[in-house]
N, C-alpha and C positions, 0 to 999 in steps of 0.2 A: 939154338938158332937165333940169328940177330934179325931182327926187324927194321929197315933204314925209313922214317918217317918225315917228310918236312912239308910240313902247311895242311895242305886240302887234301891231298893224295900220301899212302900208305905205298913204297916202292919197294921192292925187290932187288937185288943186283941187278945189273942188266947184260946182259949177253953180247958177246963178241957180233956175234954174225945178226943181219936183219930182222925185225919179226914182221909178222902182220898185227896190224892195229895201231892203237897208239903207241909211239914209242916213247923214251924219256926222254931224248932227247925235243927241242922245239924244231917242228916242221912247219911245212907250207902245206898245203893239201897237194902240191904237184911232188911232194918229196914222195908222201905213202903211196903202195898203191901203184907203184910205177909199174909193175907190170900190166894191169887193168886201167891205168889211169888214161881218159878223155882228156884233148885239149880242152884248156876250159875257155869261153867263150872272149874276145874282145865286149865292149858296149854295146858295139855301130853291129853286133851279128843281129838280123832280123829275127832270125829262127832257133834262139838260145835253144839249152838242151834243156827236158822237163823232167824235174827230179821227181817221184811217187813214191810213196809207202807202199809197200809190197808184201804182206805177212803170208807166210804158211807154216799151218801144223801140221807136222808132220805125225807128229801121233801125242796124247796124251792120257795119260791115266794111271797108275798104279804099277803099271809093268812099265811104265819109261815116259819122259818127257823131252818132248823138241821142238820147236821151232826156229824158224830163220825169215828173215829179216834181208828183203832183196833191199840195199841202198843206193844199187847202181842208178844213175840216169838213160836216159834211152837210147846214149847213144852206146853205152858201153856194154860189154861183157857181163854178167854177173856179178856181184858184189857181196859177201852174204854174213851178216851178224848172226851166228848164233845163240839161241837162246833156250839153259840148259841144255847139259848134254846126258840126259838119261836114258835115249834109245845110244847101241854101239855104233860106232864109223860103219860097219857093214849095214847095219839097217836104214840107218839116215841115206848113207849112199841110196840104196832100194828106193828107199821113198824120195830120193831128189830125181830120180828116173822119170823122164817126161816132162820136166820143171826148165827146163834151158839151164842147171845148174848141178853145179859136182861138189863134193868133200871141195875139189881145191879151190872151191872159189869161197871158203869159209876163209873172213880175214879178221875173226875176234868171238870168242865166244864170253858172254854172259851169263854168271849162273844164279839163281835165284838162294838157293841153299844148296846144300850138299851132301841130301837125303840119298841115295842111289837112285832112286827113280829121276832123278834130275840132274846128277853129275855119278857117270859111270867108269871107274881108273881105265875099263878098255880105252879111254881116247886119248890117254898120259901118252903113248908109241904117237900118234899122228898129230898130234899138239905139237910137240917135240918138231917130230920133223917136218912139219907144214908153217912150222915160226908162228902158230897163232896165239895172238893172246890171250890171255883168260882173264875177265872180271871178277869180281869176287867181291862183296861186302866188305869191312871191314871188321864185322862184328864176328864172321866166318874164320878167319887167317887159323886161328887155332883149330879150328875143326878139319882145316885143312890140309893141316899138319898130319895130320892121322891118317889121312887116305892113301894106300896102297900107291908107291910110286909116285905121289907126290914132292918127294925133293928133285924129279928131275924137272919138274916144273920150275920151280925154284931156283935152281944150281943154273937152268937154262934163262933164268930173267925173267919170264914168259909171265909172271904174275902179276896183277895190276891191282890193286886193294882201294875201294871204291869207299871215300869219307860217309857216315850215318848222319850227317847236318844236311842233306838236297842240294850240297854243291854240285854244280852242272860240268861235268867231265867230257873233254874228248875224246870220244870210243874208234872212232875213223874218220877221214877227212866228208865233209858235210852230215856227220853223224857227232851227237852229243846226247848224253844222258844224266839222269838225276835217280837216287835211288831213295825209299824210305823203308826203313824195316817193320813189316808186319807182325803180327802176333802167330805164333806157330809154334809148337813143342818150346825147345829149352831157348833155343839160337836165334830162332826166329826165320823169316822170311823175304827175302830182298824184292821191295815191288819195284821195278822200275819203270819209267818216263824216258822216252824217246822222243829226240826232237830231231827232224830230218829236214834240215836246213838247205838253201840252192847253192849252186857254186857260184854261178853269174852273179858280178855286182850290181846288177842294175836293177835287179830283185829286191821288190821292196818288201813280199807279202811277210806273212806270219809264217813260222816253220811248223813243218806236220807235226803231231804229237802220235804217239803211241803210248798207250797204258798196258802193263803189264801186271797182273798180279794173281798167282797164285801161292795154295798153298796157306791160307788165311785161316787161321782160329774164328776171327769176327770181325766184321765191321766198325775202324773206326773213326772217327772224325778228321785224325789224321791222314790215315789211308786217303778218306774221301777230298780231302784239300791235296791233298799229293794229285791223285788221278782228276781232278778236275780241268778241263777245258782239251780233255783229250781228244782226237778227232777219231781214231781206233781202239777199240780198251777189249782186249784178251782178259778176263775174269775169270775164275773157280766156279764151277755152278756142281760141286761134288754129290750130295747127297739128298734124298727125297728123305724130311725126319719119318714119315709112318714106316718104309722099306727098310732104315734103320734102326727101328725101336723092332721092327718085326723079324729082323731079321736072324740068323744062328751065330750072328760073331758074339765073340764075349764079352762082358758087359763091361769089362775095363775099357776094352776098345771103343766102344760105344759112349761111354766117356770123356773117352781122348777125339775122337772125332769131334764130337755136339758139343764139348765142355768149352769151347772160346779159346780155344788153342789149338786145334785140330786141321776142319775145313770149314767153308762156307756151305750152306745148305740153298737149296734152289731158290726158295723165297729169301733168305739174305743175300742171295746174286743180285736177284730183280729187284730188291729194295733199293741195294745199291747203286744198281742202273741206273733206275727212276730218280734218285735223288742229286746224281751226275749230271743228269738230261734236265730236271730241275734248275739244276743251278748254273748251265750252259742259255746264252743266248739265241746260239742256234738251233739248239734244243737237245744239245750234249753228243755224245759220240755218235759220226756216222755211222759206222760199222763196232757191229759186235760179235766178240768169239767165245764161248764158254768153252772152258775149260776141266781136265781134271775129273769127268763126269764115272763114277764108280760104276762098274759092271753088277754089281751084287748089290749095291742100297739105292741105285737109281735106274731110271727109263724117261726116254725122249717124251715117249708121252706124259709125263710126270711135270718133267719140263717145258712143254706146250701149256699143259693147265696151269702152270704160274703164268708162264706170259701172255697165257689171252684176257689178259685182268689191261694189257695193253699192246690193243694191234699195231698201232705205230710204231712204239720200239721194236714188239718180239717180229714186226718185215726185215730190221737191219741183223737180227742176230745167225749165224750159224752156229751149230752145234760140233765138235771137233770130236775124235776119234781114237780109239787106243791102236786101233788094229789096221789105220789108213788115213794118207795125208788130206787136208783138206783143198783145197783152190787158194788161188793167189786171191787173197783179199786187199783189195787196193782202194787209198784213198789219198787223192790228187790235190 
């Protein structure tokens, strides 16, 4: 299989028929999107539209990972970035129930790695015929080779192969991202950085950030200069170490876990936090989501007692869920 590479971006053939997301070719933001697409505003409009960061988990943990990512502005329909796709189309469906949002309003998916818990081939059928596009690392493309029905990905164009240097890509029109690779088993981990920029020109502010990272061996200075100045940061808060050292798994496992290639454990969540909110002026991310949190070497209560070390942070944080979506977590 031939790989077609020029510059910052790793491309794929590309497909006769439209997709959702970025495509290869150069658009406008009125090209994508046309189906959902708002006019966007003249100058002289008094009442531009307000674009928000909109996050929901929709479950994570061991048995599957998802989130999405509303980019619409207020005045539009749904707009929705996915991010990993380790629960199936039939579940995400389930948990987008009661959201204002469907499977078709998914117009790009994201994947961090391509562990099964986080990219599952049930979505190879609805990728396909939904045109969406799929991100991917760069460092990933051969592991993605191996997965079950992924050449129709491929044969369809639909792959988008994401540079490891934090070059800043177009994922959707007023959507752009930057990704860095984490420490994680062999392949590693794709953190990414969201930035949700306005359409209106007359927009002078800073654009939203979103941090993303699970999936993490350890914390490291990279990572923490990747995610800094985030206004949302979704982090791993995986393991409690005593409920892991005490626990029945094997001890290889336990290994692979705690060994810095694994996950992150609760007190290197919070440490991380703390050292993000440190090195922010406004005193680092509004809102926080942990992630990833193990049924078997962790509990909420486990995770309270790291964070009452600081009440201020642990008011912005929520806790996410394997078994149920959480609230639209917004920040404007």
């Amino acid at each position: 299989m031939s790989w077609q590479g020029s510059g910052q971006m790793l491309l794929f053939p590309q497909a006769t028929a439209p997709r959702k997301g970025r495509g290869r070719t150069r658009t406008t933001p009125r090209d994508r999107f046309t189906s959902n697409q708002a006019v966007i505003p003249e100058l002289f409009d008094p009442n531009p539209p307000t674009r928000q960061a909109r996050l929901c988990v929709l479950g994570s943990g061991s048995s599957g990972n998802a989130s999405v990512l509303n980019i619409a502005d207020d005045t539009e329909p749904a707009r929705l970035l996915l991010i990993d796709a380790g629960l199936g189309p039939r579940t995400v469906a389930k948990r987008l129930a009661g959201t204002g949002a469907t499977v078709q309003d998914i117009q790009a998916l994201c994947v961090t790695h391509l562990d099964r818990d986080h990219f599952s081939p049930t979505w190879i059928s609805t990728l396909v015929r939904e045109r969406i596009t799929v991100f991917v690392h760069r460092g990933h493309l051969r592991q993605l080779e191996r997965v079950p029905g992924s050449e129709r990905l491929i044969a369809a164009g639909l792959i988008e192969a994401i540079d490891q240097d934090g070059v800043t890509v177009d994922i959707a029109a007023g959507l752009r991202a930057r990704t860095a690779l984490l420490p994680h088993d062999r392949t590693g981990s794709a953190g990414y950085v969201f930035e949700l920029v306005e359409t209106t020109r007359s927009n002078t502010n800073q654009p939203t950030r979103i941090g993303y990272a699970t999936d993490v061996g350890r914390v490291t200075d990279a990572m923490l200069d990747h995610l800094t100045g985030v206004d949302l940061l979704a982090i791993e808060s995986n393991y409690d170490p005593a409920m892991q050292q005490n626990s029945a798994r094997p001890e290889s496992l336990k290994r692979r876990v705690m060994g810095g290639w694994g996950h992150l454990s609760n007190e290197q969540a919070f440490d991380a936090i703390q050292t993000l909110a440190g090195r922010c002026p406004r005193g680092g991310p509004r809102r926080i989501v942990l992630l990833h949190r193990s049924r078997q070497c962790n509990h909420p209560d486990a995770i309270h007692r790291v964070l009452s070390h600081n009440p201020q942070l642990a008011a912005r944080v929520t806790l996410s869920d394997q078994s149920q979506r959480s609230g639209w977590l917004t920040v404007r």
